[in-house]
N, C-alpha and C positions, 0 to 999 in steps of 0.2 A: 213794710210800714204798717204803724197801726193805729185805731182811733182811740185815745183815752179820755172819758170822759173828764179827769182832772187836769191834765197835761196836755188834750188834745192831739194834732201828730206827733205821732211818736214812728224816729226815720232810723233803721238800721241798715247797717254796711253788712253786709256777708261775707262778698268778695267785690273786689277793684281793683282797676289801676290806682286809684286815691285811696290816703288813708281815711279820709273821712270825706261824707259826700251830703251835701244839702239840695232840695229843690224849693222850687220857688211854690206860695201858700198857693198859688195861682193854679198850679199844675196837681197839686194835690187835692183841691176841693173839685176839680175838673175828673179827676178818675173816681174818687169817693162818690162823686155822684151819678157817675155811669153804675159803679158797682152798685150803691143803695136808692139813688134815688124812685123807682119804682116797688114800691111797696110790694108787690105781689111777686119779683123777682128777687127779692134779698135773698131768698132760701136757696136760689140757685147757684154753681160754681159759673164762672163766667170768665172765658182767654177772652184777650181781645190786644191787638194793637192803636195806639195810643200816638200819634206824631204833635209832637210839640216845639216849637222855635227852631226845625229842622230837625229835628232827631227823633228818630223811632224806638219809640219802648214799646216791650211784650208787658201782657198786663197779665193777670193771672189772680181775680176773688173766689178762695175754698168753697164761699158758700158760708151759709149762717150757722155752722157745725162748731166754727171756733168760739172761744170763750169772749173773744170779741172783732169789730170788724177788722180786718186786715188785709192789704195788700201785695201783693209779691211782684216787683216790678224787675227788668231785667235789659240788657242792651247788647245787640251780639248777632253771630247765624244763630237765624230763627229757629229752626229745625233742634237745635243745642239748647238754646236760651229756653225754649217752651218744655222741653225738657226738665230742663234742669228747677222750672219754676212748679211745674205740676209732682217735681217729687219733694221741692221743698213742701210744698202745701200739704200731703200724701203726709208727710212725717210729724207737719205739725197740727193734724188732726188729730192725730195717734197720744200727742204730746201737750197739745195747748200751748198757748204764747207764751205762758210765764214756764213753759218747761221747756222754748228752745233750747237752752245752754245744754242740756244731752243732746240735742241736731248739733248744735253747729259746731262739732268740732275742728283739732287740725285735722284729722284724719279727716271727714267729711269735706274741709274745704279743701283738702287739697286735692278732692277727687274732681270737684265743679273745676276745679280748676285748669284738671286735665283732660277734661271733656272735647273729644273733635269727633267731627264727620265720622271717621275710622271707629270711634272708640264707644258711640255714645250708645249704641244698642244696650253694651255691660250693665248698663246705670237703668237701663227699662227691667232688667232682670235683678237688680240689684239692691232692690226692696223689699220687706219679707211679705206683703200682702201681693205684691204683682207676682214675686214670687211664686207663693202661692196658686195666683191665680192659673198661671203658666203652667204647672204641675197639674192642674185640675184638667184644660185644654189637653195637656200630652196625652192625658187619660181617656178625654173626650174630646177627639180631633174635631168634631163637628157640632156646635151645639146652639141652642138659640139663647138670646140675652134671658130669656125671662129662666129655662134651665138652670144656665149657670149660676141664677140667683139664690136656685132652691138647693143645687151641688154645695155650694160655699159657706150654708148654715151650718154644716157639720163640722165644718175645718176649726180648728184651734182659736184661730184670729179669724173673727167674724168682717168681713169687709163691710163696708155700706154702702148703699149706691153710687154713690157719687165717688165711692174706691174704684168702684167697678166698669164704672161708667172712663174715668181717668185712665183706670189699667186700659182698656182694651182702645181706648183713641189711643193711646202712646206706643201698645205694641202693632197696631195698623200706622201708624205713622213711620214705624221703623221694620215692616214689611216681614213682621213675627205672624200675623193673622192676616186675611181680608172680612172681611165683613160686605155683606148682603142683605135685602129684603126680599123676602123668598114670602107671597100671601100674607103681607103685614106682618110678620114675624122679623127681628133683627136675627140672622145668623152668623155664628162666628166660625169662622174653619182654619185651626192651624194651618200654617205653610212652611215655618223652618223648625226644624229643632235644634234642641240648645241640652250638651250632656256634661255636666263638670265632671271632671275627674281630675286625676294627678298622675306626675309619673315621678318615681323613686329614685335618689342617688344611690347607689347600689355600694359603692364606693365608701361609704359615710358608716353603713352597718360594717359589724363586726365579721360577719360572714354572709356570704350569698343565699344561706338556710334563715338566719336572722332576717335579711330582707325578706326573705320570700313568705314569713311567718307576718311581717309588717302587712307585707300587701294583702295576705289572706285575712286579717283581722280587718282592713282598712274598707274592704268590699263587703265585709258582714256587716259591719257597721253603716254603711254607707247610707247616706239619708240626703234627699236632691236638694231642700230647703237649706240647710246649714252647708252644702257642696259650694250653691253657686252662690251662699254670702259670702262666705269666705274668698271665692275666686273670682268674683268680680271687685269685691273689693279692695283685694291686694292687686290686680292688674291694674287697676284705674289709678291706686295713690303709687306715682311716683316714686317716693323714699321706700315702701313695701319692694315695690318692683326690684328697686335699684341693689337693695342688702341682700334680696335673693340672687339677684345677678351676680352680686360680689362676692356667694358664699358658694356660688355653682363654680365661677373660676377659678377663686384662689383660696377655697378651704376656708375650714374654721378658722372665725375672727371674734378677737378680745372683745367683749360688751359691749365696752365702756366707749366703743366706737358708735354705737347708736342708742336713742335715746327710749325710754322704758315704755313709753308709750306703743312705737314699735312692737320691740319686743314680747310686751305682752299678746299683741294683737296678732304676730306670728305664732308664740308658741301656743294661743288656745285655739288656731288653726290647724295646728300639729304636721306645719310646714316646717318647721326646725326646732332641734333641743338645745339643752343647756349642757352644756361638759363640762364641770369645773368650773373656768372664767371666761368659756369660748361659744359662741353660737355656730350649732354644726347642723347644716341643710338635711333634712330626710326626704324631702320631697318638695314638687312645686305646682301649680296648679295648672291646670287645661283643660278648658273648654271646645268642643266639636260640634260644628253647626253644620245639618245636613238638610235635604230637603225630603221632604215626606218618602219621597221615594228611594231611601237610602241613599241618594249619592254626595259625597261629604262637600261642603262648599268649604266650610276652610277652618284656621284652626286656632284660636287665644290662647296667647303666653306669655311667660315671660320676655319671652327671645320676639313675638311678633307684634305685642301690643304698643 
């Protein structure tokens, strides 16, 4: 939700059980003024839970970065719901209000959508600034907040604080880092790792040298950023999962069986080709998460997600 000066609130649906969802002016000017009412805190992002006429909302202000004030409110496990609210925000700092319509896709909703306990870590790695960030960590298992502000200026996509700040509550939340104060220093110290990769239908090539020529280009190439979009994001949407499942069991299938949005989103993953009128599987995604000390904790896929 958001505040317009001509229109005043202004209430968007994302995702629901309802197709359309109103709250009372009551409940609204009641959070808009926890978020702005003190002057001196508008600049800052600000969670907060919210109980009203019995029911508990997550609240979640970006901060004064957007083009204007705005809400992100949410109902659900907490643990999911604050999630899922700090990466809406995460994307529409990047984007602005009037450029949600690139966030909220199907694809995008249908990832909130399959967000559980089991799954929700994918969606902390599954943004390209936390990304990012998480790459920087792997580099530098140990490092203190003020460090990794001066690491991150170099990177492509410059973060801002308040990215930084978000990233690393969200990956202590889900038990990727701990954090310490060690002599008034914030320290951050990876704890798990997280390695995408894929494994090949071998079956799909033309011959066993043709795969093996696949694979060997596949690891030249390899680049961790664009690894774990691609692979957390096709675990988490549903229909991605499902048409690679379909293509792992019963072979190449006619197009026209799914829809182009899909498809494109697979084939510029270069999880599967085009044959003619058939999409045919080359490979599928996987993720391995281990703990510092090499020993593998366990493994995202298609088959376990």
């Amino acid at each position: 939700m958001a505040w317009d000066d001509r229109r005043g609130y202004v209430i968007e649906q994302i995702i629901g059980q309802r197709e359309r969802v109103s709250l009372p002016s009551e409940f609204l000017e009641l959070i808009f003024f926890k978020a702005l009412g003190i002057l001196e805190r508008r600049y800052e992002p600000k969670l907060w839970t919210q109980n009203y006429r019995r029911t508990e909302y997550m609240c979640y202000y970006p901060g004064f970065l957007m083009d204007r004030p705005i809400i992100i409110v949410g109902c659900g496990p907490k643990n999911e719901i604050t999630l899922a609210l700090i990466d809406i925000a995460m994307r529409l700092r990047r984007t602005g209000f009037e450029g949600r319509s690139e966030i909220f896709t199907k694809h995008y909703t249908s990832i909130l959508k399959s967000l559980t306990s089991k799954n929700a870590t994918l969606l902390v790695l599954g943004e390209e600034i936390r990304a990012t960030i998480y790459k920087v960590l792997l580099e530098n298992p140990i490092v203190t907040f003020r460090e990794l502000m001066d690491i991150t200026l170099s990177e492509r996509r410059i973060p801002s604080i308040h990215d930084i700040k978000d990233t690393i509550f969200l990956m202590n939340l889900r038990g990727l880092i701990s954090v310490k104060w060690i002599r008034g220093e914030e320290v951050i110290q990876l704890t798990r790792i997280f390695i995408p990769t894929r494994r090949f239908k071998v079956e799909s090539y033309e011959s066993r040298s043709h795969a093996k020529e696949a694979f060997k280009k596949y690891y030249r190439s390899w680049d961790f950023i664009r690894e774990i979009h691609y692979a957390t994001h096709t675990l988490l949407d549903r229909n991605l999962k499902r048409i690679l499942l379909r293509l792992y069991y019963e072979g190449p299938l006619n197009v026209s069986q799914f829809s182009y949005e899909d498809i494109k989103l697979l084939l510029e993953a270069n999880y599967v080709e085009r044959e003619g009128g058939n999409l045919v599987m080359k490979s599928f995604p996987v993720i391995k998460t281990y703990k510092l000390s090499g020993k593998k904790l366990r493994e995202f896929s298609i088959f376990t997600v």
